[in-house]
Kinemage of the C-alpha trace (Angstrom):
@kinemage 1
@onewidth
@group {chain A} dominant
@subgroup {mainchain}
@vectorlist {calphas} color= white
{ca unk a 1} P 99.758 -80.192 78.149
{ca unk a 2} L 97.676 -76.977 78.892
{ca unk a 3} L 99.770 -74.097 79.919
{ca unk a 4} L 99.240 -70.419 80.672
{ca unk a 5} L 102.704 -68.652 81.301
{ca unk a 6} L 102.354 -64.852 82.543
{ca unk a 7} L 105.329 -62.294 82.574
{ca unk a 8} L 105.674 -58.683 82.446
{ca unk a 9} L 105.109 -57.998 85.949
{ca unk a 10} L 107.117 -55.926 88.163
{ca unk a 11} L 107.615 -52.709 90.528
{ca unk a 12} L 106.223 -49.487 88.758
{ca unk a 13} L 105.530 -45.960 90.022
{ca unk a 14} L 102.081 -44.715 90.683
{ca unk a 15} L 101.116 -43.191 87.171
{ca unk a 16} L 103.640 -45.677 84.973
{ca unk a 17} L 103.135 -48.571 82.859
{ca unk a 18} L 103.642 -52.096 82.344
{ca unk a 19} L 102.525 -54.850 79.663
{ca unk a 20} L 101.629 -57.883 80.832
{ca unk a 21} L 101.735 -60.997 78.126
{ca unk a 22} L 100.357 -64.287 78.499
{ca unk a 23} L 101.952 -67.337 76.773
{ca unk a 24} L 99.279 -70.297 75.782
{ca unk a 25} L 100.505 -73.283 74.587
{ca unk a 26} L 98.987 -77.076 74.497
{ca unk a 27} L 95.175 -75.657 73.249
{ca unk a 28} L 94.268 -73.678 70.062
{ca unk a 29} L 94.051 -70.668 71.442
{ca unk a 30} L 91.925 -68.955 68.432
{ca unk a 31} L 89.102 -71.213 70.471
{ca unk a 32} L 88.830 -69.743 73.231
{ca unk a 33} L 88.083 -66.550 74.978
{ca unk a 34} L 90.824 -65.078 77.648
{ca unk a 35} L 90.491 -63.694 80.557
{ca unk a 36} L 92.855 -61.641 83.254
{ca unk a 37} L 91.893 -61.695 86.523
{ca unk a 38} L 94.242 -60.783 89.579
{ca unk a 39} L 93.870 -61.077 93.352
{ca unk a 40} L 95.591 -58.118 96.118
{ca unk a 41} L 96.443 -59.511 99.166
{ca unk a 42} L 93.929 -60.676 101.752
{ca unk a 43} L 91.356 -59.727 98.744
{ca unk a 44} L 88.832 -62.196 96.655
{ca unk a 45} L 90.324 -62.976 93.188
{ca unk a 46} L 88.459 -60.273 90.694
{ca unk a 47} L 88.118 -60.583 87.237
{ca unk a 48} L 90.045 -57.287 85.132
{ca unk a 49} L 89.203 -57.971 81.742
{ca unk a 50} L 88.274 -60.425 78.702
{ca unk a 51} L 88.703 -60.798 75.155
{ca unk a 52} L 86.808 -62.694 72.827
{ca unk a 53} L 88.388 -66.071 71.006
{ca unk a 54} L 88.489 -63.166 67.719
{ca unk a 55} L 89.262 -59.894 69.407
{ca unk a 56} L 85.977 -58.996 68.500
{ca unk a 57} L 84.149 -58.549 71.867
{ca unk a 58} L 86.129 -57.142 75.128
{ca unk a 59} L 84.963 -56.260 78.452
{ca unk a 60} L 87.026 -54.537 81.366
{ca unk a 61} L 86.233 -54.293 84.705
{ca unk a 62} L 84.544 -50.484 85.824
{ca unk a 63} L 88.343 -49.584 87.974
{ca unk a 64} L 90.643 -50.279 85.140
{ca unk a 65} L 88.292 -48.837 82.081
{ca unk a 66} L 90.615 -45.959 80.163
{ca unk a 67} L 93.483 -47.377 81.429
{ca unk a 68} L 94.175 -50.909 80.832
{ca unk a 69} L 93.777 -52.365 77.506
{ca unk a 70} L 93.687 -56.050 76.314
{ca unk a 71} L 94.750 -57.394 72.970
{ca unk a 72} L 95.296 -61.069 71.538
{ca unk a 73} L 98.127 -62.570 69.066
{ca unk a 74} L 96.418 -65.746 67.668
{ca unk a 75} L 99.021 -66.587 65.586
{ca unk a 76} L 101.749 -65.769 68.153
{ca unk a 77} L 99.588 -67.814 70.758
{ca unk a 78} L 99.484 -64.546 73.195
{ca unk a 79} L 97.348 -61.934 75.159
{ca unk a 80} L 98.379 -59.385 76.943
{ca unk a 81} L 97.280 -56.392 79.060
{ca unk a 82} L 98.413 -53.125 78.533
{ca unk a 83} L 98.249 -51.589 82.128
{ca unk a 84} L 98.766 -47.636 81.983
{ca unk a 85} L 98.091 -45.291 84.748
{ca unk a 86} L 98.570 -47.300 87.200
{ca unk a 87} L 97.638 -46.593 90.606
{ca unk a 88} L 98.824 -48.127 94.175
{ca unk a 89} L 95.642 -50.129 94.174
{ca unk a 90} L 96.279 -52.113 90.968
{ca unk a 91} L 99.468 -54.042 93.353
{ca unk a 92} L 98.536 -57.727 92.854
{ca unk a 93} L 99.428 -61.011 91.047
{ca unk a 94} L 97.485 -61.019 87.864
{ca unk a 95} L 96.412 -64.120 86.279
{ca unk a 96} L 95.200 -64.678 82.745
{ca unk a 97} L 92.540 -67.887 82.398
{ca unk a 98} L 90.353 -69.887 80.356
{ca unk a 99} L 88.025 -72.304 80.279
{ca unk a 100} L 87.119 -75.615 78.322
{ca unk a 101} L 85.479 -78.349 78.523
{ca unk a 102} L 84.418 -77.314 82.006
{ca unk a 103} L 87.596 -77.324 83.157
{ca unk a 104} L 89.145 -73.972 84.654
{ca unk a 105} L 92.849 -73.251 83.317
{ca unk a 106} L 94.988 -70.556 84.889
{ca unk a 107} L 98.818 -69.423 84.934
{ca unk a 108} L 100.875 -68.996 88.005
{ca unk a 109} L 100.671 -65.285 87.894
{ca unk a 110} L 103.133 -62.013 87.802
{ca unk a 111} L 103.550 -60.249 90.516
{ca unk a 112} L 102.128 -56.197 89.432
{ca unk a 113} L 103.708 -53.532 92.624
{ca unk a 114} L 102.601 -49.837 92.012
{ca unk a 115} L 104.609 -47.958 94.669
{ca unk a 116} L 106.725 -45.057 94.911
């Protein structure tokens, strides 16, 4: 069974930190590209950042460039996102994803809060 398990989430301070992880299990994951999306409240779901099946390619999205950075585990089956500076306007569930086979696979989120 396909699974994508987020954690890491949580209530942060403007200007703190948090690292998110995601947990594959059911796939190879070495196959596949990863991405982390996330979605704010009464906002579209927006893609933050991807990372090639190898590491070797990586994009991020223009608001979180310089601060957020994503890395893969192959062997440990994981990706995560390494959110720092964070800023009131990052607040939303984030969601890492991937596709095969045409199918769309996604986790059931962590909850990110940046508030003082």
């Amino acid at each position: 069974q396909v699974q994508l398990v987020e954690s890491g989430g949580g209530l942060v301070q403007p200007g703190g930190s948090l690292r998110l992880s995601c947990a594959a299990s059911g796939f190879t994951l070495d196959y596949y590209a990863i991405g982390w999306f996330r979605q704010a409240p009464g906002k579209e779901r927006e893609g933050v950042s991807c990372i090639s099946s190898n590491g070797g390619s990586i994009k991020y999205a223009d608001s979180v460039k310089g601060r957020f950075t994503i890395s893969r585990d192959n062997a440990k089956k994981m990706v995560y996102l390494q959110m720092n500076s964070l800023k009131p306007e990052d607040t939303a569930v984030y969601y890492c994803y991937f596709r095969r086979g045409g199918n769309d696979y996604w986790g059931q989120g962590t909850q990110v809060t940046v508030s003082s």
